[in-house]
Phi, psi and omega in degrees: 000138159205193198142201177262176161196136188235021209265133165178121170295349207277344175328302199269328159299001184261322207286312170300277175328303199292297180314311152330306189287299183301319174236105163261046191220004172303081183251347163184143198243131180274158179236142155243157189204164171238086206303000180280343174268116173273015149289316172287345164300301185305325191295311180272016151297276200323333189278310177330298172319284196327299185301337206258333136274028173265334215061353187262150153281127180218152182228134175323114147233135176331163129193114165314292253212122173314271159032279179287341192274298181335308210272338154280353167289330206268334207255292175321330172287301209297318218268002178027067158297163197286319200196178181222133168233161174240125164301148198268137174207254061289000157252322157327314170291320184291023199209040159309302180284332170273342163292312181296288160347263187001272183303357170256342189282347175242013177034071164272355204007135179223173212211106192225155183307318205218134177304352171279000167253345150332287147346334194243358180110356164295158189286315187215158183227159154206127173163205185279159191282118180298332191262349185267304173335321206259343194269356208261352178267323167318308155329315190267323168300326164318299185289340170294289211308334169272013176140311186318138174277129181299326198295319196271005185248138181276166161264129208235147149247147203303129180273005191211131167213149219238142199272133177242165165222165175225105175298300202289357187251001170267327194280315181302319146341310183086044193256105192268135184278118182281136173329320197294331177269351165285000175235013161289304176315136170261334161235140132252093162334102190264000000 
């Protein structure tokens, strides 16, 4: 076995903190995850730990589905969390621009894996780059299709991970970006 891997708690202890430094007023936070992915199981382990030496509380909601996400939308106005975080998934992503919708119409801050859900209107992402993830599997079909044993390729994680922000979604927020985190960034989204 080999590949990539961005699986890391101190990720989401990083991902939680930034978040924190913009709302310290952070005490519980909704997640959406999609229990159908076991990749996503791990993404709401890590949030747990994190959160949890952090002090916030967080609670899990599904989401499958056009369906599940109305219906984690629905649960989430009622139950008014401080802020949302997302598990990188294909249906979180593909339901990005309604997530993001969503969470500013409920002045929500949301905290996602991958600039692509910035992009889509979320406040901040922090983690690997998905187009660098895709050129380093490429890296790797090269050395099997030339010979390489997979057993024989490390499982490699990522060495550089990059902080994104969406300035306009902080300002609808009413979210002053503190400098230090405007010189952090590697991108900001207007």
């Amino acid at each position: 076995m080999t590949g990539l891997t961005s699986i890391s708690e101190e990720l989401w202890q990083k991902r939680l903190s930034l978040l924190r430094e913009l709302v310290p007023r952070l005490t519980r936070a909704a997640v959406l995850w999609n229990p159908g992915n076991p990749g996503n199981a791990s993404c709401l382990n890590e949030i747990r730990a994190a959160s949890g030496a952090l002090g916030i509380l967080v609670q899990p909601f599904d989401v499958r589905d056009a369906n599940s996400v109305e219906r984690a939308f629905a649960a989430i106005a009622k139950d008014r969390p401080d802020a949302l975080a997302l598990c990188w998934d294909s249906v979180t992503l593909e339901y990005a621009h309604a997530i993001a919708d969503f969470a500013l119409k409920r002045r929500l801050p949301t905290i996602a894996p991958l600039r692509e859900y910035v992009k889509a209107g979320a406040l901040m992402s922090f983690g690997a780059s998905l187009a660098a993830h895709r050129r380093r599997a490429a890296y790797y079909a090269d050395k099997i299709i030339k010979g390489a044993k997979p057993a024989d390729l490390p499982v490699e994680r990522p060495t550089h991970f990059e902080l994104v922000v969406n300035e306009a979604t902080a300002k609808a927020l009413g979210l002053a970006l503190p400098l230090q985190l405007v010189l952090q960034a590697d991108d900001l989204v207007r």
